[in-house]
FIPAMAR-415645 format. One line per 8 residues: number of its first residue (from 0); their letters; for each residue z, y, x of N, C-alpha, C. Coordinates in steps of 0.2 Angstrom, whole numbers, plus 5000, padded with zeros to 4 digits. Example, Ala and Ser with C-alpha at 12.3 -4.5 7.8 and 13.67 -1.06 7.14 Angstrom:
# residues 2
0> AS> 5039,4972,5066,5039,4978,5062,5039,4984,5066 | 5035,4989,5064,5036,4995,5068,5039,5000,5064
//
This chain:
# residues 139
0> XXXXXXXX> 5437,5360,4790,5436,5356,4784,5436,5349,4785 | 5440,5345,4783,5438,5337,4782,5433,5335,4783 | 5433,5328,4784,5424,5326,4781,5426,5324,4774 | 5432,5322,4771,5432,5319,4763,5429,5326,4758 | 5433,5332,4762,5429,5338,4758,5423,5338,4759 | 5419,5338,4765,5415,5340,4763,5409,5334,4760 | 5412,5329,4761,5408,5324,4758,5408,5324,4749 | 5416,5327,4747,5415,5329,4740,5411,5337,4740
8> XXXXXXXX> 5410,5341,4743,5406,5347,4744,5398,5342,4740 | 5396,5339,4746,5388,5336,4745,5386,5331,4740 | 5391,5328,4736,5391,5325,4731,5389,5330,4725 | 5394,5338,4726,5396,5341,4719,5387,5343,4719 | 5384,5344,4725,5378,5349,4726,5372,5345,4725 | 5374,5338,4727,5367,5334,4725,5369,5331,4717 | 5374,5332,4715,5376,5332,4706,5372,5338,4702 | 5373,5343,4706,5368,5350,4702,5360,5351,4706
16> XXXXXXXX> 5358,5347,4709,5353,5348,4711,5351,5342,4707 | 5352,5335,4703,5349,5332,4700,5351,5336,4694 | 5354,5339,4691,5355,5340,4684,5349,5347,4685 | 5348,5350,4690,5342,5355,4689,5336,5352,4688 | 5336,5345,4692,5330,5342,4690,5328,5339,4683 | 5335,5336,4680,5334,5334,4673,5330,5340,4668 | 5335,5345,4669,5332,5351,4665,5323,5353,4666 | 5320,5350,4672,5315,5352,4673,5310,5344,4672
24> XXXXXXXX> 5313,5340,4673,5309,5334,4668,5308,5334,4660 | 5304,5331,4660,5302,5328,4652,5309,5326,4648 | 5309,5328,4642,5316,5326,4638,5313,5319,4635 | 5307,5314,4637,5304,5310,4635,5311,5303,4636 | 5317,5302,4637,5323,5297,4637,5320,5293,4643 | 5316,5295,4647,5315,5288,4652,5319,5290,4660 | 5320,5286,4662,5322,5285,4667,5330,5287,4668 | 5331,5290,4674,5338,5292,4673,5342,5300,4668
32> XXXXXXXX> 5336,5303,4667,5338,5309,4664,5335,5311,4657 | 5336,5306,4654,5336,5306,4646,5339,5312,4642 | 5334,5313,4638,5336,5322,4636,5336,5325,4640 | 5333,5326,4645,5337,5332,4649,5345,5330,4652 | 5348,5327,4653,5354,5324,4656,5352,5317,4659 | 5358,5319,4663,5358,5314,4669,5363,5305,4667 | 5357,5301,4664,5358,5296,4663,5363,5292,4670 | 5370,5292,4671,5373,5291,4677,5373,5282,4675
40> XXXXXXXX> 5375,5279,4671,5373,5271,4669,5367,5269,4670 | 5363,5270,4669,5355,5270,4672,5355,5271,4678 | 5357,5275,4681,5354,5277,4689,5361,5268,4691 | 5367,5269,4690,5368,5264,4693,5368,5258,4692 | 5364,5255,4686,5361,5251,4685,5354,5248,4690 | 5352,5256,4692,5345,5255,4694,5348,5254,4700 | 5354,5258,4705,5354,5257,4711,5355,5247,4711 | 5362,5245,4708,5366,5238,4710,5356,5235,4709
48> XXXXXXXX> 5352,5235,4704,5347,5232,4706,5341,5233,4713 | 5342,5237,4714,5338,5241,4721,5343,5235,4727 | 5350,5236,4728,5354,5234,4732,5350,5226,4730 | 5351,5224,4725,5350,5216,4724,5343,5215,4726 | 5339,5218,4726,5331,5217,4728,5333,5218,4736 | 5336,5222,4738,5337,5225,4747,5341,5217,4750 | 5345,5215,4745,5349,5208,4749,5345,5203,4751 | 5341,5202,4744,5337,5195,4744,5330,5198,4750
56> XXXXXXXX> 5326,5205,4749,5324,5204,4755,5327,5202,4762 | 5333,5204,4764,5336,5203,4769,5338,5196,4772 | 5338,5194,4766,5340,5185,4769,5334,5184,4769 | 5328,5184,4766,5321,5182,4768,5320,5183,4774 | 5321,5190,4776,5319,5192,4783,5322,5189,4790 | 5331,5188,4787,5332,5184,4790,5331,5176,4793 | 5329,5172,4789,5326,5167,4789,5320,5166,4792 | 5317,5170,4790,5310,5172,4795,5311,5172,4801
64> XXXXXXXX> 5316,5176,4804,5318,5177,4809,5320,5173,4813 | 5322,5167,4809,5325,5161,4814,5322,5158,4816 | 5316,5154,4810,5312,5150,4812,5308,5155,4817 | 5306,5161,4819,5302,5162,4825,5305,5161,4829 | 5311,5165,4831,5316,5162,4836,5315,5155,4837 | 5317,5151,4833,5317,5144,4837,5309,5144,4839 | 5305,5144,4835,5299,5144,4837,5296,5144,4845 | 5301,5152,4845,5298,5154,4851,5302,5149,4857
72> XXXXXXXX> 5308,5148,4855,5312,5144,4858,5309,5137,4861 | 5306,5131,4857,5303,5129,4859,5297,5130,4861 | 5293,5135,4862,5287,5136,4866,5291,5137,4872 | 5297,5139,4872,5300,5141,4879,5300,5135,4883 | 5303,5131,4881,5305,5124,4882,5299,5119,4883 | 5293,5121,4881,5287,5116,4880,5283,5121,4889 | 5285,5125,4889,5283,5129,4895,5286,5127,4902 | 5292,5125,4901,5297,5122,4907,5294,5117,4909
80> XXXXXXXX> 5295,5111,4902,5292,5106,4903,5285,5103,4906 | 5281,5107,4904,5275,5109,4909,5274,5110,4914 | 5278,5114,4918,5277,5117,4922,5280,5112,4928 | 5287,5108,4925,5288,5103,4929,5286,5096,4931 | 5281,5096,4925,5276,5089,4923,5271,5092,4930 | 5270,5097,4931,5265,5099,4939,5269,5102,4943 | 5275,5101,4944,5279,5106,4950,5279,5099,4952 | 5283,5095,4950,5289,5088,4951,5281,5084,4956
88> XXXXXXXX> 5276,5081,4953,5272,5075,4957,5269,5080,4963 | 5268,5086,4963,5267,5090,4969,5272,5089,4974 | 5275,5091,4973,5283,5092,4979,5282,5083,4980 | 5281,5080,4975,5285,5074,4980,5279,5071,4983 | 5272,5073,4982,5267,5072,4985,5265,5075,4989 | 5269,5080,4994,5269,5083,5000,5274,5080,5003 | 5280,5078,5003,5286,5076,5004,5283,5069,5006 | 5280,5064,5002,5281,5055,5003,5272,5055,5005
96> XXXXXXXX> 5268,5059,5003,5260,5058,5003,5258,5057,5013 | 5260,5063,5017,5259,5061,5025,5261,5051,5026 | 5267,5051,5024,5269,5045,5027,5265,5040,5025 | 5264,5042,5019,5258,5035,5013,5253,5034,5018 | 5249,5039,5021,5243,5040,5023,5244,5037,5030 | 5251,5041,5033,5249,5036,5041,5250,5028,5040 | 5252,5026,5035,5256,5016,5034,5249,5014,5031 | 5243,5018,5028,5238,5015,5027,5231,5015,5030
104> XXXXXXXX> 5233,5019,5035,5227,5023,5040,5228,5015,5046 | 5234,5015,5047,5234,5008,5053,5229,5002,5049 | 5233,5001,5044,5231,4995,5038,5223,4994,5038 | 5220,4999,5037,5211,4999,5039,5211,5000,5044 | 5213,5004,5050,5209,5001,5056,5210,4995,5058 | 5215,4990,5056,5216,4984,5057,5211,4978,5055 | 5209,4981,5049,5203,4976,5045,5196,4979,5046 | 5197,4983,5053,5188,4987,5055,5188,4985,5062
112> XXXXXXXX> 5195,4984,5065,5194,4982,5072,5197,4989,5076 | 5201,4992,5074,5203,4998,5079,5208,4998,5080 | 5211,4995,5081,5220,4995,5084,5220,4998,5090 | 5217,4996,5095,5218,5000,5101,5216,5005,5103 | 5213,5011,5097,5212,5016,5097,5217,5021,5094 | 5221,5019,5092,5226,5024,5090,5226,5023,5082 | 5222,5021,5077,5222,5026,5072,5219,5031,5071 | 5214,5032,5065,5211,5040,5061,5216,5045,5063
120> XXXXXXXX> 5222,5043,5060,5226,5049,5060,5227,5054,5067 | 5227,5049,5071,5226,5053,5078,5221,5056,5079 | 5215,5054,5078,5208,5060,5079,5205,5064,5077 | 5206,5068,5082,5205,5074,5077,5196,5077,5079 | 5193,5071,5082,5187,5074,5083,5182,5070,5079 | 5179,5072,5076,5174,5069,5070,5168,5065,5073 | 5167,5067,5079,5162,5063,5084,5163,5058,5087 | 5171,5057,5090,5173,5051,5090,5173,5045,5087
128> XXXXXXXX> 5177,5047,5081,5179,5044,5073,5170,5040,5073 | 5164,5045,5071,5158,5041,5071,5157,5036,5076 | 5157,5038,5082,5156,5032,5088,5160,5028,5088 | 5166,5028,5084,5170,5021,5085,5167,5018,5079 | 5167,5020,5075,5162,5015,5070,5154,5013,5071 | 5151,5016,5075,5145,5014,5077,5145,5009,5081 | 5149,5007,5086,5152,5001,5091,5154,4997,5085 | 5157,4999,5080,5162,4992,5078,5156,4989,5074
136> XXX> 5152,4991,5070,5147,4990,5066,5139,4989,5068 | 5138,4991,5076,5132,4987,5079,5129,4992,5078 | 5128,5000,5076,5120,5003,5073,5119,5007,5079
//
């Protein structure tokens, strides 16, 4: 069987299953089945308005939707930036920071009196480091 039949088949059946219900509602004229019949200008008045309420939700929904996306968009973007406001001065302060320290570690032994010792940088004995200061400083 087609689908156009049987899509006319479930039309015919959902048309007698509403017309069973008109009969079993109130002949009170409200809604779609006034008298006992099936007010068909009313129901499609009621649907184009249902559709017209369905669209207007839908573009509000829509719109909502944007503004979170960007939203979320920019928290995206506010997160990168972060992260490279603290990646970027690390890396180049492992990268340039040794060099800085050996070019100023000579600079104060010079103004303590310690050239001929190599430099802090060189010591790696902490009891040393003291007795050279205790010599330069008299205690």
């Amino acid at each position: 069987m087609p689908q156009t039949e049987k899509q006319a088949i479930n039309v015919e059946e959902e048309s007698l299953r509403l017309k069973e219900r008109s009969k079993m509602s109130s002949a009170s004229g409200e809604g779609f089945y006034g008298g006992g019949i099936f007010n068909e200008s009313a129901f499609l008045k009621h649907l184009a308005e249902t559709l017209e309420q369905n669209q207007q939700m839908l573009v509000k929904m829509y719109k909502t939707s944007e503004k979170v996306r960007k939203y979320l968009l920019w928290i995206h973007v506010s997160n990168i930036l972060k992260t490279l406001l603290i990646v970027i001065p690390l890396a180049l302060s492992i990268i340039y920071l040794p060099q800085l320290l050996k070019d100023l570690f000579p600079t104060l032994d010079e103004s303590v009196g310690e050239k001929e010792t190599g430099g802090l940088m060189q010591k790696l004995n902490p009891q040393e480091v003291i007795k050279s200061y205790e010599d330069v400083f008299g205690q």
